[in-house]
N, C-alpha and C positions, 0 to 999 in steps of 0.2 A: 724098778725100771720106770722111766717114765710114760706117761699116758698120755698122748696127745689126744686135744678135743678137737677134733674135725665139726666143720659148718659146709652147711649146704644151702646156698643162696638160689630160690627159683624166680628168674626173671620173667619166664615165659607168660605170657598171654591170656590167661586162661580160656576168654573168651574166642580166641582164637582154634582152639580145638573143635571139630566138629566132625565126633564120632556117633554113626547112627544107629548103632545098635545095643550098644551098653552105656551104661554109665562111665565117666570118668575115671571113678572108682574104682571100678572094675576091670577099665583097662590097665590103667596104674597096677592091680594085682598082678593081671596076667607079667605087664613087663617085668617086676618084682621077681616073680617065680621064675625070669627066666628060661621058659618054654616055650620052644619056636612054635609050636601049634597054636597054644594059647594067643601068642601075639598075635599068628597069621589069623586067626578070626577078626581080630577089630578092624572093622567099617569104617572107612570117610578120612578127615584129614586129620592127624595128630603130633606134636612133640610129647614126651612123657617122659617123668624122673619118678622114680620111686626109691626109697632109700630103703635097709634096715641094717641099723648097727654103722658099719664104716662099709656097709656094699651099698656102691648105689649105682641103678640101671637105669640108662635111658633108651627110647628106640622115638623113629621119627619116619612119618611117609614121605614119599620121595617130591611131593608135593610142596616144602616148607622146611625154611633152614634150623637147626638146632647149633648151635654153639656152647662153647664151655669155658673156661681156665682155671687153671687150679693154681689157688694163692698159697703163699707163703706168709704163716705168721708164726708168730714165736710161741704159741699155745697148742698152734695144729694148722692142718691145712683148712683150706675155704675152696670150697667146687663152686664157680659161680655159671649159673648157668642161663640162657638167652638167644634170642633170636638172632639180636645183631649184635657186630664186633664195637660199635661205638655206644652199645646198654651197657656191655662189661667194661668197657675203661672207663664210663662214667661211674661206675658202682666204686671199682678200682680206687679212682681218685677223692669218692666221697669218703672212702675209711682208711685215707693212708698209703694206700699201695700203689700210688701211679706211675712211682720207679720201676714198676715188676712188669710194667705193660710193655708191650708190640704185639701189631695186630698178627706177627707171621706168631704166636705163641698159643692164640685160641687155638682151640681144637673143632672139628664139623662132626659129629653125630653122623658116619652116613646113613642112608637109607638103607633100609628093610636088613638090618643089622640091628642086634641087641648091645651095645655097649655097657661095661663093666669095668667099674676102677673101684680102687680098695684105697681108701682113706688111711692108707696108715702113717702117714709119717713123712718124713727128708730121709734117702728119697722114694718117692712114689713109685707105685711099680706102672708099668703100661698096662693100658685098660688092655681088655680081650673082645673080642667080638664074637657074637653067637647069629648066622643068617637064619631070621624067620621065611624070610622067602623066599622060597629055593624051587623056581620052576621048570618042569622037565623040558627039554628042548626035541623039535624037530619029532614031536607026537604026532601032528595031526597026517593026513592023506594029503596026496597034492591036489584035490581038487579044489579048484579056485572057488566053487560056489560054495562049496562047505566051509570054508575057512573065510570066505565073507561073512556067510549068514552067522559063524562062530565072533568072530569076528567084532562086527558090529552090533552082533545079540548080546554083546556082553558090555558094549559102550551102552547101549539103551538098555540097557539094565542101570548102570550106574546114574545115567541121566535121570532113569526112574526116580532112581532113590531120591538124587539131590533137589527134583524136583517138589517131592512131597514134602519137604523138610524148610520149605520157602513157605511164608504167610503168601495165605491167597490172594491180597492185594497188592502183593508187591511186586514192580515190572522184572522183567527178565533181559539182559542181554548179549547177545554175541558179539566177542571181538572178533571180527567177517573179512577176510579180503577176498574171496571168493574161491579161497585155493582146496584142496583136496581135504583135507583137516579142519578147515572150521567149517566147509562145505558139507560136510557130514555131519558135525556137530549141529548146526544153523538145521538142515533138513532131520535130524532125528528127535531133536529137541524140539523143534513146530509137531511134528508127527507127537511124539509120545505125551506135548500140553493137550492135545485132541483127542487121545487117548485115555487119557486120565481125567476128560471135562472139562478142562481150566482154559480160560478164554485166550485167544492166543493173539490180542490186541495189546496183551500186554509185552509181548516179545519184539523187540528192535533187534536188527543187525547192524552195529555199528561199524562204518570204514572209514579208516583213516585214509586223508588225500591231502597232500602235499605238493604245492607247485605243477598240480596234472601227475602224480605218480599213476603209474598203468594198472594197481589196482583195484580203483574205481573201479573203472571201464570194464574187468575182471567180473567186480563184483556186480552191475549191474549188467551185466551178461545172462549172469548163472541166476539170479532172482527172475529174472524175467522168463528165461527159458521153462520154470517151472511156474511160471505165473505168482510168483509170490511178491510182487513186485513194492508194494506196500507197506514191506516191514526193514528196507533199507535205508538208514539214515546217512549219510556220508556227513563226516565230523574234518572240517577243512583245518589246517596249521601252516604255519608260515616256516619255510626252510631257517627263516634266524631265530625263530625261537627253540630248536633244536642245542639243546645245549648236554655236549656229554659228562663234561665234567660234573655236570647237577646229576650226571644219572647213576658216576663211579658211585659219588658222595651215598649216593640212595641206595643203592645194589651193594654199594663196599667189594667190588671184583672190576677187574681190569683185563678181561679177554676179548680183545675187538669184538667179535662177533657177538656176544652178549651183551655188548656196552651197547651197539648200534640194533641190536635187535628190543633195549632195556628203554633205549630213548626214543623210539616210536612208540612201546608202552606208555610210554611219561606223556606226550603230545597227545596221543589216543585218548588216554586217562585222563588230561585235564582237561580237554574238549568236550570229555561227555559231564564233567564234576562241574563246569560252567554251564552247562546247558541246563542238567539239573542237579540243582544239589542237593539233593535225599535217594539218589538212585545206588543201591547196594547192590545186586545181585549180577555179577556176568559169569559168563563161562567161554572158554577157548579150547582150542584143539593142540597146545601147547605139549608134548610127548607123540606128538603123532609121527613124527618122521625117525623120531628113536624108536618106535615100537617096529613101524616097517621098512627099518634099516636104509632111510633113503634120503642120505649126506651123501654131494658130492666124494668120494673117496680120492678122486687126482688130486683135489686141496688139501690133504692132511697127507706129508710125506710117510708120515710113521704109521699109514694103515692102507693094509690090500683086503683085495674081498674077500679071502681066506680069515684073515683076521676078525672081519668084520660079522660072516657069517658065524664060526667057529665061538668064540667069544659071546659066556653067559652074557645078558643084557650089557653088553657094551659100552651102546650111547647110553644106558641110563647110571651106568655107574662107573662107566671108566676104566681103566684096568684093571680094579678091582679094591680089595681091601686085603693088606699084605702081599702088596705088589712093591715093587721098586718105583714105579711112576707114579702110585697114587700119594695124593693129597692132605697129610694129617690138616691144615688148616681149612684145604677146601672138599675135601673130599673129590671126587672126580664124577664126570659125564653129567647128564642131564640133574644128578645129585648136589652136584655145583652149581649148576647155570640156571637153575629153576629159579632163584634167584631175581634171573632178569622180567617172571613174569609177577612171583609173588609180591617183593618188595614194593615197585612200583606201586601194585594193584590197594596192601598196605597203610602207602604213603599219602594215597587219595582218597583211603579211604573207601573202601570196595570188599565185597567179600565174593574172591575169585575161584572157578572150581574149571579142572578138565579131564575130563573122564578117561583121556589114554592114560594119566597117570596112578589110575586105579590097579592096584595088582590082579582084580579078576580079567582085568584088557590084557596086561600084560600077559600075563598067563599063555591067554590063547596066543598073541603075537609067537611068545617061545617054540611054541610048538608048532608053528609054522616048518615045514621043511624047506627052507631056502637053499640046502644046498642041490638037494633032488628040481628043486623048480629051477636054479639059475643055471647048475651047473658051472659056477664058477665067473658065468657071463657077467659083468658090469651091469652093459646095458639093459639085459634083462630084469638084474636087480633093480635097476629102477623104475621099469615096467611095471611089476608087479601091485605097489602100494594102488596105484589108482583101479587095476583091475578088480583088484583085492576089494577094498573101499566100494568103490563102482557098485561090484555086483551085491554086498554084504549091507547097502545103502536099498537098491532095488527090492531084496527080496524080504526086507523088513517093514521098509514102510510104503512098499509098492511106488517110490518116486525115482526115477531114473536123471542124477545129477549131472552135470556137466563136469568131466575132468581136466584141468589146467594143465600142465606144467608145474612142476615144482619152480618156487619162487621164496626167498626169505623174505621176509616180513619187513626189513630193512631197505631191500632192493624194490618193493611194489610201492609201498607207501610215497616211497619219491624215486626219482631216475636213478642209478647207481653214480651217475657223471655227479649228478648236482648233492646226491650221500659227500662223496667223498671232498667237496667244498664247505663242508663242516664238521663231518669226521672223519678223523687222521686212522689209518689202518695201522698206529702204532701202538704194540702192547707196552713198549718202554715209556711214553707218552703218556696211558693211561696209569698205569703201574706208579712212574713219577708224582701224581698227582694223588694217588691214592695214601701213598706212604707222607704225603707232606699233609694229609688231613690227621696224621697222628704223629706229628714233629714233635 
């Protein structure tokens, strides 16, 4: 019989991993073995392949995309694996294979899943997936202070970590619009640098403003009310330098909302990379509105609050994984679209972190009882996050924040009127442009 030789191509990163409590090594075992416990231990930001024999396992935080495709050659197959769809067709093309490529052929790793493909041959069988994180829903008591102080003591926890794992010299910053999520970031991360001793001169809140967008004004609201008025830089851009088709190219995804929430990334991010260029470290509040369920719902026909509530983490992964709607290329929900904050951050050159996308945050979010608190209510559902936040902000670092309105990051940074005289709300538009980068 013959023996195909299987190859396993790692394009990833390395340096991009940063897990804080093991070695590398270590976690690579854990994913190897297979055991959802094991994985759920490892800390911080990861992609991970470990191979043995013709098994090979990868798993990925929900913070950073993993991709794959498996080539065909006439000796065995080839796993190639990477962050981005335009690493693997360049690999593609440099040994041969660029007939074999379309980018709808990769496959997305998703989040807090084990994946597992068996190298055997033509044809290959379908990987399988094993969930490491699998957290219990609707634990906690309805009372709003306990699930703030739970809450939020588990984002300043994570702050904690990421902050001790920063050289002491090196600045710190917030991407800021003043809203309810970097609001809390921006105040628990001054709180916990004070905390820990570390001067907190070195921390900016950076905001993007664009032709008078209203989150300036937002943002120098909420600093001042806590007197912190000094650590706000606003980073101005011009509505024509907005370009989304740089940002499909950069993100490689084509879903309005993440293209225009990817291209104020992009503007942000090279505002601060001209200002200076050796500044590495930001952090954002990017998962916060998937953790405490607080999307518009009349915008999305295909979900009511039942859904919304009902539904393990959701926003963070979509219908799920062996669903009919999810994603083999993209995987689904905040697993997809994270995307529009990593890549960016990537591309300029930044090493970006936000603590709702830590599974110890998520955790407590699940166990929030939303159905006992809304009862089914809309409106109350949207209530909630700020009260939540609000009080869970309060009783951690004694500062009592300003709560906003929820606002996208898209719609603050500039007016929504003068958004859409640059970008088009068309997913065929972006879509078109994505597939002609791989003509």
């Amino acid at each position: 019989m013959h023996q195909y030789i299987e190859r396993v191509v790692d394009l990833l990163p390395s340096e991009s991993n940063h897990i804080w409590n093991m070695p590398v090594v270590e976690a690579q075992a854990r994913v190897l073995s297979a055991d959802p416990s094991k994985v759920r231990e490892i800390e911080g930001s990861f992609a991970l392949i470990a191979r043995e024999g013709k098994t090979v396992r990868m798993a990925r935080s929900l913070d950073r995309p993993m991709r794959y495709f498996l080539a065909k050659r006439q000796e065995g197959p080839a796993l190639v694996v990477a962050e981005r769809i335009d690493q693997i067709k360049a690999w593609l093309q440099s040994e041969g294979f660029g007939g074999q490529f379309h980018p709808s052929y990769t496959r997305m790793v998703p989040a807090h899943y084990i994946t597992e493909i068996q190298l055997l041959g033509c044809p290959d069988p379908d990987p399988t997936y094993t969930r490491y994180f699998d957290p219990k829903r609707e634990q906690l008591s309805t009372d709003l202070d306990d699930i703030g102080r739970r809450y939020v003591g588990a984002m300043a926890d994570e702050i904690q970590k990421w902050l001790k794992q920063i050289p002491g010299a090196e600045p710190i910053g917030v991407c800021f619009s003043g809203g309810i999520d970097s609001g809390a970031v921006f105040v628990v991360t001054y709180y916990m640098m004070q905390k820990l001793g570390m001067n907190p001169s070195r921390l900016k809140a950076f905001t993007l403003s664009i032709e008078d967008g209203p989150d300036l004004k937002q943002a120098q609201t909420f600093v001042s009310s806590l007197g912190l008025n000094l650590f706000l830089e606003a980073v101005p851009a011009k509505l024509a330098d907005l370009d989304p088709l740089e940002t499909v190219r950069v993100i490689e995804d084509y879903k309005p909302l993440d293209v225009e929430s990817a291209t104020m990334a992009m503007a942000l991010l090279r505002g601060i990379r001209q200002r200076y260029p050796e500044w590495r470290y930001l952090i954002d509040g990017d998962g916060g509105d998937e953790n405490l369920k607080d999307y518009p719902i009349e915008e999305n026909p295909e979900l009511t609050i039942r859904s919304v509530v009902h539904n393990q983490m959701l926003y963070q992964e979509g219908w799920g994984v062996g669903r009919i709607k999810h994603s083999l290329t993209y995987s689904g929900g905040l697993s997809r679209s994270y995307t529009r904050t990593y890549a960016p951050g990537r591309h300029f050159g930044f090493d970006g972190f936000s603590p709702f996308t830590r599974p110890n945050v998520i955790e407590v979010a699940e166990g929030i009882p939303f159905i006992d608190l809304t009862n089914y209510d809309v409106a109350r559902l949207y209530e909630l996050k700020g009260e939540i936040v609000g009080r869970g902000v309060k009783q951690i670092t004694g500062m009592e924040m300003p709560i906003h309105p929820k606002r996208r990051f898209q719609h603050g940074a500039v007016t929504q009127t003068l958004l859409r005289t640059r970008l088009p709300d068309q997913e065929a538009y972006y879509r078109r442009h994505f597939l002609s980068l791989h003509a």
